[in-house]
C-alpha positions in Angstrom: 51.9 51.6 53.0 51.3 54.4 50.8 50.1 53.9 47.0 53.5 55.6 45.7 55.2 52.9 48.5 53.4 50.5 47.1 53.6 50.9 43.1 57.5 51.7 43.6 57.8 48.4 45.4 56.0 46.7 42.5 58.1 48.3 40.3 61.5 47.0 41.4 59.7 43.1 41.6 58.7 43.6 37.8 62.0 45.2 37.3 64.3 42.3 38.9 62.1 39.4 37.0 62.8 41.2 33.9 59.2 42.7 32.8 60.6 44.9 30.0 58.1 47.4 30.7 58.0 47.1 34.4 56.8 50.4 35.6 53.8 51.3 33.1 53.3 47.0 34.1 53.2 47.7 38.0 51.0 51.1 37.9 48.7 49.4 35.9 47.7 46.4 38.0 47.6 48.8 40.7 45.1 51.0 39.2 43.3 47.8 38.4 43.2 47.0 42.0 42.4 50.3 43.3 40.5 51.3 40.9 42.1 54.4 40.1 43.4 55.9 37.3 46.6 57.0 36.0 46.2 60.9 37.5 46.7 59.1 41.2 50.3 58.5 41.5 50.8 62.3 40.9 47.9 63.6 42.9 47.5 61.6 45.3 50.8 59.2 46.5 50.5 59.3 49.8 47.0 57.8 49.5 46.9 54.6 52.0 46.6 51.2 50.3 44.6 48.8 52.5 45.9 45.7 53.7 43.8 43.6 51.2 44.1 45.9 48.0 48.0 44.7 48.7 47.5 41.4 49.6 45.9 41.3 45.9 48.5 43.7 44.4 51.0 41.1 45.5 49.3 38.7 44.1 49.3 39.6 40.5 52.7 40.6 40.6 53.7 37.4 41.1 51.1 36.2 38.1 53.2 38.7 35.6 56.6 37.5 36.9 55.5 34.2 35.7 54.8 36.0 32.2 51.6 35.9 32.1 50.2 39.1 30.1 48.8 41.8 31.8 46.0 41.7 29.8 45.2 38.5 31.0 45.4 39.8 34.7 43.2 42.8 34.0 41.1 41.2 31.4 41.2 44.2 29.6 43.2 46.1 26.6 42.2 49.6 25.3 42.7 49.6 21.0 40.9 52.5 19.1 40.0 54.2 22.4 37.7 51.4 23.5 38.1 48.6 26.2 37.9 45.4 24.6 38.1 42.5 26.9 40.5 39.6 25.8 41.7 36.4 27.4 43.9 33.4 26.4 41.1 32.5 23.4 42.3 35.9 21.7 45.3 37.7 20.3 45.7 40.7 22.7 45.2 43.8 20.5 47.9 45.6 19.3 48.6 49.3 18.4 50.4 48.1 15.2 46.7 47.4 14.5 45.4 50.6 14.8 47.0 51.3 11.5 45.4 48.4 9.7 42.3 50.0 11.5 43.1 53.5 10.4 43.7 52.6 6.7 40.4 50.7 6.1 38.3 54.2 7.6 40.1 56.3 4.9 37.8 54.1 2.7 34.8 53.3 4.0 31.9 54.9 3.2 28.1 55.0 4.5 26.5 52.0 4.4 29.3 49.7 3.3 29.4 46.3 3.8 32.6 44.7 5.8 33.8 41.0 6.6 36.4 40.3 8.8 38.5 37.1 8.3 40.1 35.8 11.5 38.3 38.2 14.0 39.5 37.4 17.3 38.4 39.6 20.1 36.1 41.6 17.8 38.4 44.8 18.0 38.9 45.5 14.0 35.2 45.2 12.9 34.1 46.9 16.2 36.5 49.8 15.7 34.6 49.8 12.1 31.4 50.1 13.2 31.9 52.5 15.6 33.8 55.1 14.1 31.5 55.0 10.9 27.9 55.5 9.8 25.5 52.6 8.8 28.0 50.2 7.7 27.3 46.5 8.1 29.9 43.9 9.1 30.4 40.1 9.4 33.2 38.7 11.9 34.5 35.3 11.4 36.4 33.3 13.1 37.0 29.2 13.5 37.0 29.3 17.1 33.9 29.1 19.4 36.3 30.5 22.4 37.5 33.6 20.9 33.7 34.4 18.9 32.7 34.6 22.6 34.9 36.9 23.5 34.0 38.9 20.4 30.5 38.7 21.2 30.7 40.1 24.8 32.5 42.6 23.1 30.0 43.5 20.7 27.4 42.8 23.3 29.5 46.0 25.4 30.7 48.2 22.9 28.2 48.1 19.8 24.7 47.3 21.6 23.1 48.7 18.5 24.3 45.9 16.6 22.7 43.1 18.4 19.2 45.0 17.7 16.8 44.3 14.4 16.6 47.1 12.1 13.0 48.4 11.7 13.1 47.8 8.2 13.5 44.1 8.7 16.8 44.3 7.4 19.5 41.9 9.6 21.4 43.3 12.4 24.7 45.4 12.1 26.6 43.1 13.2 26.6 39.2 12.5 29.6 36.8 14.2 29.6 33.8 12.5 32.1 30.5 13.4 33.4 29.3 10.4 36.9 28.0 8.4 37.4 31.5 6.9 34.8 31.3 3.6 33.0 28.3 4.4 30.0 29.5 6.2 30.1 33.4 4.7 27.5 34.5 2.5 26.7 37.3 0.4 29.7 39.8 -1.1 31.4 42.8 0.8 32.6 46.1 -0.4 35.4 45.7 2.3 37.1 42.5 3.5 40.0 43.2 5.9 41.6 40.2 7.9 44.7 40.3 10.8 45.7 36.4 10.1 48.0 34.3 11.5 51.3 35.3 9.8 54.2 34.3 12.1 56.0 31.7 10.0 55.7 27.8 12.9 59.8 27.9 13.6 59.9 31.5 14.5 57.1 31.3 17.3 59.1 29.6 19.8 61.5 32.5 19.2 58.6 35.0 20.8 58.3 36.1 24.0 57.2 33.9 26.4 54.2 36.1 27.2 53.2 35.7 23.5 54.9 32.0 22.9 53.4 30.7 26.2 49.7 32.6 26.7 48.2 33.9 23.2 46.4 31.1 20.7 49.1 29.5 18.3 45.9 29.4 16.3 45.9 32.7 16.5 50.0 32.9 15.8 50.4 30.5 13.0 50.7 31.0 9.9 52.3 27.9 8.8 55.6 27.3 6.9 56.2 30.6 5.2 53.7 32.8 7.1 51.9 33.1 4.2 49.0 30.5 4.1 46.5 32.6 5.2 47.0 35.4 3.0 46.8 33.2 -0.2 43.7 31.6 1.3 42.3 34.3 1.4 43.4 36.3 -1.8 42.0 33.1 -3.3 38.4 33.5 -1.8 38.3 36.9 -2.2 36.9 37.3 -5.6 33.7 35.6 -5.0 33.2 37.5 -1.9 34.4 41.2 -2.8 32.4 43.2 -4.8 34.3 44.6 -7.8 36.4 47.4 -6.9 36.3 46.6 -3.6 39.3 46.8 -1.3 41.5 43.9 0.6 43.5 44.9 3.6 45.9 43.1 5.3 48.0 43.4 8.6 51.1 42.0 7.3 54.4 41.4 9.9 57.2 43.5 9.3 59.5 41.6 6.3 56.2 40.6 4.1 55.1 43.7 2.3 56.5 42.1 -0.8 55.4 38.8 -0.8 51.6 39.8 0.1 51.4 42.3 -2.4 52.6 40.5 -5.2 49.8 37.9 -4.0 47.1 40.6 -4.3 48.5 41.8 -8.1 48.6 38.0 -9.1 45.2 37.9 -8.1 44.0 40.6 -10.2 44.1 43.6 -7.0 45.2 47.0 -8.7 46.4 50.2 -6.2 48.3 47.8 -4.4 50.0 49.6 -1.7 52.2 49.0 1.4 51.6 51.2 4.4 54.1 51.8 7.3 53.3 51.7 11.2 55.0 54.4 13.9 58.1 52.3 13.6 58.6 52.9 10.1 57.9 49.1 9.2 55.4 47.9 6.3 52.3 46.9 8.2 49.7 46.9 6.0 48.8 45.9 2.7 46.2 46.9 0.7 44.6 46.8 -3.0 41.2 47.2 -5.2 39.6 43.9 -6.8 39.8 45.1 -10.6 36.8 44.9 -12.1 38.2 43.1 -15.1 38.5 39.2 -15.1 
């Protein structure tokens, strides 16, 4: 069969088992599988597929029917222009995060210091220290599973980091497991956090690749969808320096609640920022320097 036989085949599979996005879904595990890019269905669709690239085609085909995430078929999602490798242990970046991304490099300066509560897969502080100059950061997570991940990511995409400065100084980039605070030292001029903030009841609403493949540890975020945030609004003043910045990913309906948090908690400039969609996404604010 030809590639273009092939992929449109694929297509109509996904599309019949309801894979909302069925085509991009089917071109993409067959680029992962013939390791082509996304130029070769146009240039080159009468290409020959052999009989084993198919047999394996087939194959993950019937793994996404199932819902499984493509991302967990290809091991692999692009965020910020980099390929950060994921599995079950970590959320699956998103693009909504590329805003929360986005907002904290409007900031950051040379040489800032940067935690990040609740890093997953490594793709926030990563992003950070790639797109910037001489800035330090300190992922943290709670579990071992997904601080792996984030190390091979580091490992792949920041090599620098892993390296001691010749001053003596510590590396770029430390990953540390720990209960968000417990095990942080030291203050930050930046903290920025993605936390779980889909409220328990609502979860089993999700999609089943989301309700039924990603962490609920990475998912929950208790009663309200809040905990988190006031966990860590509450921590924040012994670990960010004064007029330093909080940032938040925030889901759609809790701009509001999240930023009266931060004013509570003595955060001034409090302000909500909006994703592609036109929904809040973000929420960020300055520690005032006042007590």
């Amino acid at each position: 069969m030809t590639y273009k036989e092939v992929y449109t085949a694929g297509k109509e599979r996904l599309e019949t088992a309801g894979i909302e996005d069925a085509a991009l879904d089917a071109r993409l595990l067959l680029e992962y599988v013939c390791g082509t890019d996304r130029n070769a269905l146009l240039v080159h669709e009468s290409r020959p597929v052999t009989e084993e690239q198919e047999r394996q085609y087939q194959g993950l085909l019937k793994l996404r029917e199932s819902r499984i995430p493509l991302q967990h078929l290809t091991g692999v999602q692009e965020f910020m222009g980099l390929p950060f490798l994921v599995n079950e242990h970590v959320l699956i970046p998103r693009q909504d995060t590329e805003i929360l991304v986005e907002a904290v490099l409007k900031n950051l300066h040379d040489g800032m210091k940067i935690l990040d509560l609740c890093t997953g897969s490594g793709c926030i502080l990563i992003s950070l220290l790639r797109y910037t100059n001489n800035c330090r950061g300190v992922g943290v997570d709670i579990s071992q599973e997904a601080l792996s991940i984030a190390r091979k990511n580091a490992e792949r995409l920041v090599p620098e980091s892993l390296r001691q400065e010749d001053d003596g100084d510590c590396v770029k980039l430390w990953l540390v497991e720990s209960d968000l605070y417990e095990r942080v030292e030291g203050q930050f001029d930046v903290i920025v956090s993605n936390p779980p903030y889909i409220p328990t009841k609502v979860i089993e609403t999700l999609m089943p690749e989301v309700r039924e493949h990603e962490p609920w540890l990475a998912l929950d975020g208790s009663e309200d969808g809040l905990l988190f945030y006031r966990r860590i609004i509450e921590g924040s003043r012994t670990y960010l320096k004064g007029g330093g910045m909080l940032f938040f990913e925030i889901g759609y309906d809790q701009g509001k609640a999240v930023s009266e948090l931060m004013e509570q908690a003595g955060f001034i400039e409090v302000q909500v920022t909006k994703d592609y969609a036109g929904l809040d996404r973000v929420v960020s604010g300055i520690l005032s320097v006042i007590s």
